[in-house]
C-alpha positions as CSV (number, residue, x, y, z in Angstrom):
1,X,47.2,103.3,87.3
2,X,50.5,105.0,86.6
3,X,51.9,106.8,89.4
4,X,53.8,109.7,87.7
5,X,56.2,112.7,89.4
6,X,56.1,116.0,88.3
7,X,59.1,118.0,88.1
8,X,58.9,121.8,89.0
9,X,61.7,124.0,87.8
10,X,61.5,127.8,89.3
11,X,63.5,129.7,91.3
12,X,64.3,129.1,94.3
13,X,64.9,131.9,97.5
14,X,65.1,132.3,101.4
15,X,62.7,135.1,102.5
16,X,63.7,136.6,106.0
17,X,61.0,137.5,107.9
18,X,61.1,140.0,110.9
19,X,58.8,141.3,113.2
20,X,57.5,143.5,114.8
21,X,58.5,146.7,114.0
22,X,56.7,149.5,114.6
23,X,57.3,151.7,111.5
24,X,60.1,151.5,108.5
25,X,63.1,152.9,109.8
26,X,64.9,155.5,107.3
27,X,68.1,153.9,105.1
28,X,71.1,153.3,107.4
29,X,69.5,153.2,110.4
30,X,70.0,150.3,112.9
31,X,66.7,148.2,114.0
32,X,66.4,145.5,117.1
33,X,63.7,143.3,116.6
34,X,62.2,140.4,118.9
35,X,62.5,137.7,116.4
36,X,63.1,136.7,112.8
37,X,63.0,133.3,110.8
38,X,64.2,132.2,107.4
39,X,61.7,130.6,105.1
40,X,61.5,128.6,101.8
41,X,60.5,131.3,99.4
42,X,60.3,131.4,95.6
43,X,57.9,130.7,92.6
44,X,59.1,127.3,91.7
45,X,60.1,126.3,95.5
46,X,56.4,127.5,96.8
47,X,54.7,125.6,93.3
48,X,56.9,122.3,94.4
49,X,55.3,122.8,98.1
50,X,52.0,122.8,97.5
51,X,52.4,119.7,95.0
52,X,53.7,117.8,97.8
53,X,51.1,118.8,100.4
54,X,48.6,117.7,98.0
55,X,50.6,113.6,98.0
56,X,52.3,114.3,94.6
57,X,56.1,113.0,94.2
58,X,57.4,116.0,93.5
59,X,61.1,117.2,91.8
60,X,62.5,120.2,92.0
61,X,65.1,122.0,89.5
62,X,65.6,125.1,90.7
63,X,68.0,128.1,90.7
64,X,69.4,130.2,93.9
């Protein structure tokens, strides 16, 4: 059998995710937080993702 690749194109984003905070603070005001981490975020990055952790070869055209 064939092994084929699939090729994913989609956008492509960095989600920043922060916690905890107790409650939204109101526009302009400055928050400390405990910690925060950047992660792979985006249609076409997440659909590329979950094709890989599945054993598919996997190409990504994507967009930032």
């Amino acid at each position: 059998m064939r092994s084929s690749s699939i090729t994913v194109m989609g956008g492509v984003q960095v989600d920043v995710v922060i916690v905890p905070v107790g409650e939204l603070p109101p526009p302009g005001e400055t928050v400390l937080v405990e910690e925060m981490s950047f992660r792979v975020g985006g249609a076409g990055a997440n659909a590329a993702i979950a094709f890989a952790e599945v054993g598919k070869q996997v190409r990504l055209l994507g967009c930032v």
